[in-house]
N, CA and C atoms as a LAMMPS dump frame, in Angstrom:
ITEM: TIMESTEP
0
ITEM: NUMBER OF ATOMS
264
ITEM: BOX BOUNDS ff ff ff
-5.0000000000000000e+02 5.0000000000000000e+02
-5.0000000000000000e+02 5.0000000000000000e+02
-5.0000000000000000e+02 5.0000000000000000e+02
ITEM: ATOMS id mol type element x y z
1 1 1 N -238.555 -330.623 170.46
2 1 2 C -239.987 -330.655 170.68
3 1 3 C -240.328 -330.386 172.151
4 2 1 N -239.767 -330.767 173.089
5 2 2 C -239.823 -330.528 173.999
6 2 3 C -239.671 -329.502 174.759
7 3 1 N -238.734 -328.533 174.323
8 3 2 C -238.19 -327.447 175.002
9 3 3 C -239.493 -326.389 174.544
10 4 1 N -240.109 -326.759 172.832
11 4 2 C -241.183 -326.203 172.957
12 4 3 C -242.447 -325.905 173.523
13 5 1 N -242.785 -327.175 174.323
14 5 2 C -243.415 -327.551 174.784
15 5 3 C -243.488 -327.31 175.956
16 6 1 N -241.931 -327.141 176.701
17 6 2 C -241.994 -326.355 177.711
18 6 3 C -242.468 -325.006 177.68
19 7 1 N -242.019 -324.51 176.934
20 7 2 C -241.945 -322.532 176.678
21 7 3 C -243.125 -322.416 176.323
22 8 1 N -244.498 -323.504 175.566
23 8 2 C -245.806 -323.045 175.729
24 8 3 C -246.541 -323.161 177.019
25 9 1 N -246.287 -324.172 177.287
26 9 2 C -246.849 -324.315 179.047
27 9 3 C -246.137 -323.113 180.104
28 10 1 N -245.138 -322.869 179.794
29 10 2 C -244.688 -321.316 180.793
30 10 3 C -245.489 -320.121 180.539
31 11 1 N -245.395 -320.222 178.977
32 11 2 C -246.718 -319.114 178.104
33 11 3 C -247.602 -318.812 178.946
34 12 1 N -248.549 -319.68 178.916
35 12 2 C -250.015 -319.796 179.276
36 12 3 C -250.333 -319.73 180.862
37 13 1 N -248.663 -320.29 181.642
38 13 2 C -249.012 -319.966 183.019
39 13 3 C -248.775 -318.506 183.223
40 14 1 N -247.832 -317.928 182.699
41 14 2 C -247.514 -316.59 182.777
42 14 3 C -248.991 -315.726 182.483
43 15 1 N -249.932 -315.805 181.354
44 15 2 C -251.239 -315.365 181.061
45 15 3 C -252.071 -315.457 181.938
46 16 1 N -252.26 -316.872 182.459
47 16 2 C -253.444 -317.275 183.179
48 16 3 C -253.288 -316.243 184.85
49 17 1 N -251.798 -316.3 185.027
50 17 2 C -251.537 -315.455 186.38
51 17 3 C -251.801 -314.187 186.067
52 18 1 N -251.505 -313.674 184.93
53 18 2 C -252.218 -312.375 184.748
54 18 3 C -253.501 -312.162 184.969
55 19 1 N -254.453 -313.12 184.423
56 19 2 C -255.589 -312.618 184.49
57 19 3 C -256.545 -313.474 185.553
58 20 1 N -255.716 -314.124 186.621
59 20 2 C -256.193 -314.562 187.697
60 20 3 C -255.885 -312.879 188.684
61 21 1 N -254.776 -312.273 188.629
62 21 2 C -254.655 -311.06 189.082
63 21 3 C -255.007 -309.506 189.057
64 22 1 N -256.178 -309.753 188.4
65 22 2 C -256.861 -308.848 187.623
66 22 3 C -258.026 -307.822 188.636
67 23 1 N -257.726 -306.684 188.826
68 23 2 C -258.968 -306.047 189.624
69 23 3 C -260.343 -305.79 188.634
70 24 1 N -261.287 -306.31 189.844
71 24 2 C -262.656 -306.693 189.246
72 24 3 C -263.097 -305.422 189.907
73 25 1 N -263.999 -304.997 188.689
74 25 2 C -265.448 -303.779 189.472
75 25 3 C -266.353 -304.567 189.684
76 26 1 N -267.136 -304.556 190.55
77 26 2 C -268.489 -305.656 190.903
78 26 3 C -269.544 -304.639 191.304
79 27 1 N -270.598 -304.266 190.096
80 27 2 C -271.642 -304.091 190.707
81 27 3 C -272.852 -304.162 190.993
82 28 1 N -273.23 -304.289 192.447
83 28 2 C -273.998 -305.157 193.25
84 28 3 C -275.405 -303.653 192.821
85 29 1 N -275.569 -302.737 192.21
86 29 2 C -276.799 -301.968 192.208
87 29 3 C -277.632 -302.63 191.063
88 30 1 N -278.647 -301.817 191.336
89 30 2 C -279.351 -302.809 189.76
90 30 3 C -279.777 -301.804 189.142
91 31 1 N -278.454 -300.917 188.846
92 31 2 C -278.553 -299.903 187.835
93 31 3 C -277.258 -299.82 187.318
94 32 1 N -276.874 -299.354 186.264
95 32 2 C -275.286 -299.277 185.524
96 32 3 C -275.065 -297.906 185.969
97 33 1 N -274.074 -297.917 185.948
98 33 2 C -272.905 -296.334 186.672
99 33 3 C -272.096 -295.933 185.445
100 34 1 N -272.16 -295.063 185.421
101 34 2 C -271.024 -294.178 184.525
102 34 3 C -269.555 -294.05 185.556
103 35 1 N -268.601 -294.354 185.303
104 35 2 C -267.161 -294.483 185.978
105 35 3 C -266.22 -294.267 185.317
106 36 1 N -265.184 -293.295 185.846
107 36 2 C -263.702 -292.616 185.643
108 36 3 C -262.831 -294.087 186.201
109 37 1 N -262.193 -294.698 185.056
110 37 2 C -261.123 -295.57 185.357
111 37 3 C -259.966 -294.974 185.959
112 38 1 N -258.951 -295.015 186.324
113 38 2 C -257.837 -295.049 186.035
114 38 3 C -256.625 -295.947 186.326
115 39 1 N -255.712 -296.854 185.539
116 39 2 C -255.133 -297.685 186.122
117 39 3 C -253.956 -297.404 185.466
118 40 1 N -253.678 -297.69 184.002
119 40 2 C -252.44 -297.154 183.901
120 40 3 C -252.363 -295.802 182.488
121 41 1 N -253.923 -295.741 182.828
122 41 2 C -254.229 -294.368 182.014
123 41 3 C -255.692 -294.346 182.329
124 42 1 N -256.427 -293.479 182.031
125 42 2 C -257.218 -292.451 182.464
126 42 3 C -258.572 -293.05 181.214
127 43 1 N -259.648 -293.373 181.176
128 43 2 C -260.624 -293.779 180.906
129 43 3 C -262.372 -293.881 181.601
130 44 1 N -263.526 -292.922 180.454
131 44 2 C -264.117 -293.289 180.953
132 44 3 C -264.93 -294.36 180.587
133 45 1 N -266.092 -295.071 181.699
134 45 2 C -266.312 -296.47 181.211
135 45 3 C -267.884 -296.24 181.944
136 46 1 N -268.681 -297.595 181.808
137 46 2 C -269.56 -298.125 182.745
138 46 3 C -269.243 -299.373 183.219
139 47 1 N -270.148 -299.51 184.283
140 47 2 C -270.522 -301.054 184.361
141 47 3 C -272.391 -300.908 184.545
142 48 1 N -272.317 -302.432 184.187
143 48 2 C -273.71 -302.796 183.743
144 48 3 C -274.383 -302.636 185.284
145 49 1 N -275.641 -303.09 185.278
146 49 2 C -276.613 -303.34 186.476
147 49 3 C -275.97 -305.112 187.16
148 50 1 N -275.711 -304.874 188.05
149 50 2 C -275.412 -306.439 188.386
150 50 3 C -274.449 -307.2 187.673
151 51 1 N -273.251 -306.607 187.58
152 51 2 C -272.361 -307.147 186.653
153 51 3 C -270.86 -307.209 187.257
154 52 1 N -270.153 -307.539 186.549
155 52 2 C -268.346 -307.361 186.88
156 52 3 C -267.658 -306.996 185.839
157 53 1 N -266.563 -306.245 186.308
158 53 2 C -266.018 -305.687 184.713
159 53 3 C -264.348 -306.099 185.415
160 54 1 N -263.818 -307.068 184.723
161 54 2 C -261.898 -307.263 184.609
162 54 3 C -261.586 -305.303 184.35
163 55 1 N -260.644 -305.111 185.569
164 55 2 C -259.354 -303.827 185.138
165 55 3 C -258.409 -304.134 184.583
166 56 1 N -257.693 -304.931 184.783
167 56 2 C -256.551 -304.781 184.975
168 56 3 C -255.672 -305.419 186.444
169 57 1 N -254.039 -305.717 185.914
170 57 2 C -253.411 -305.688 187.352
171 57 3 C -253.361 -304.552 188.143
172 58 1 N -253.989 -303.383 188
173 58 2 C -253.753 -302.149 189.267
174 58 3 C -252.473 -301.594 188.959
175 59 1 N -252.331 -301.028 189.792
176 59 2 C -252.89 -300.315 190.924
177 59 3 C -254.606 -299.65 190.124
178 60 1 N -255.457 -299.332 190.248
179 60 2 C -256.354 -298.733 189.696
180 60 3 C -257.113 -297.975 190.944
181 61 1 N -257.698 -296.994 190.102
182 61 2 C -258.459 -295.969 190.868
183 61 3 C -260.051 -295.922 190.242
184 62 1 N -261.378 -296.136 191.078
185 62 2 C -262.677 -296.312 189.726
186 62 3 C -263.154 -294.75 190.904
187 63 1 N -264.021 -294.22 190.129
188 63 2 C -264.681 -293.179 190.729
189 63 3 C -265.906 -293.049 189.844
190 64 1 N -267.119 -293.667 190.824
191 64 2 C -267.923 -293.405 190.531
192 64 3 C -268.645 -291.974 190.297
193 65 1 N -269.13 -291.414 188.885
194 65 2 C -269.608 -290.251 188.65
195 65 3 C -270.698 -289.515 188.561
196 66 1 N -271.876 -290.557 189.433
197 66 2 C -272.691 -289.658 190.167
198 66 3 C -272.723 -289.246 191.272
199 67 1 N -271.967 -289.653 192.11
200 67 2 C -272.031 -290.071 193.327
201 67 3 C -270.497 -289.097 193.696
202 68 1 N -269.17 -289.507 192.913
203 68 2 C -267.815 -289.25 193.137
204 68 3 C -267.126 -289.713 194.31
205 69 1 N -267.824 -290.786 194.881
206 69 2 C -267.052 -291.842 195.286
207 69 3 C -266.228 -292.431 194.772
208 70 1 N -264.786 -292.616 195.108
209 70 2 C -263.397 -293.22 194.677
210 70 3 C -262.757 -294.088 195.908
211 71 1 N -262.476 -295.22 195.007
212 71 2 C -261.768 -296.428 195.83
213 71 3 C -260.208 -296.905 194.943
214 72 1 N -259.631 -297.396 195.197
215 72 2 C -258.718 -297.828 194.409
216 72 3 C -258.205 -299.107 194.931
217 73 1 N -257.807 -299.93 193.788
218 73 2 C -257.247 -301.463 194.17
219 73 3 C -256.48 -301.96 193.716
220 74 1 N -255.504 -303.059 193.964
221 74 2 C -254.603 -303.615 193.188
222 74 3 C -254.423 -304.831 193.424
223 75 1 N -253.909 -306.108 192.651
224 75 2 C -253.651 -307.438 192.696
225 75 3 C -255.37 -307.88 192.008
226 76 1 N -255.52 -308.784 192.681
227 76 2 C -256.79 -309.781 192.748
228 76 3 C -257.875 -309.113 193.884
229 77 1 N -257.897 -307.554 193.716
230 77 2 C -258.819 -306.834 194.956
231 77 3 C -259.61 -306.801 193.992
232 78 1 N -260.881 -306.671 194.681
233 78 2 C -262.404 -306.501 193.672
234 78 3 C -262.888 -305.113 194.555
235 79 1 N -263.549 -303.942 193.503
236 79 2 C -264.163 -303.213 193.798
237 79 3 C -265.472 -302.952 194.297
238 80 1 N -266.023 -302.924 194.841
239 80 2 C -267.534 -303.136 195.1
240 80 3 C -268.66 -301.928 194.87
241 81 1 N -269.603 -301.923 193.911
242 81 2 C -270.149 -300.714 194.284
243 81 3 C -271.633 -300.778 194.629
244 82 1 N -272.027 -300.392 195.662
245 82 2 C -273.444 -300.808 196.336
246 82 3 C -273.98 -299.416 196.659
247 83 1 N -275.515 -299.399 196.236
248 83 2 C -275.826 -297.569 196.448
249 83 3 C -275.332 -296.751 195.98
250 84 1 N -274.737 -296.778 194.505
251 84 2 C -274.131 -295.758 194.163
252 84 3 C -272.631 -295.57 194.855
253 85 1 N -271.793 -296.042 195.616
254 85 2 C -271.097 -295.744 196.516
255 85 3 C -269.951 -297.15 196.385
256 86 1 N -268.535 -296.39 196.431
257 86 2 C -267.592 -297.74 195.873
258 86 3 C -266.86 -297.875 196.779
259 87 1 N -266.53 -299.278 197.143
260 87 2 C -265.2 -299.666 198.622
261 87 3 C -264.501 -300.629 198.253
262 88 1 N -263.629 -301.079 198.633
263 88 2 C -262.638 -302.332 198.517
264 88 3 C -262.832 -303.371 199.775
């Protein structure tokens, strides 16, 4: 019982570090963007008006597609996009 008990509690720390390590898009416009993902494949996406969107662990690349501003991040980096325009 125990050893199980271990191997679920390793579980869940192993998960939780995943998705404590997760690159965030954050954006600060108060309009939604159309955006070219790419992290460990190639996707396109939005984000909302004033919102955050989980990537992934990275490395990732977002490129915004009105604008074609590109930033890229990895670990627990958050993307920022303000004015149409994206930085780390």
């Amino acid at each position: 019982m125990r050893i199980v008990s271990m191997a679920a509690i390793a579980g869940m720390l192993c998960v939780s570090q995943s998705a404590l390590a997760a690159v965030k898009l954050v954006n600060r416009d108060s309009t939604s963007h159309d955006v070219l993902i790419k992290c460990s494949s190639t996707t396109d996406g939005s984000v909302g008006a004033s919102s955050t969107r989980d990537l992934g662990n990275g490395p990732c690349t977002v490129t915004v597609k009105k604008t074609g501003s590109s930033a890229t991040a990895s670990g627990n980096d958050s993307l920022i996009i303000k004015d149409g325009k994206i930085s780390k």
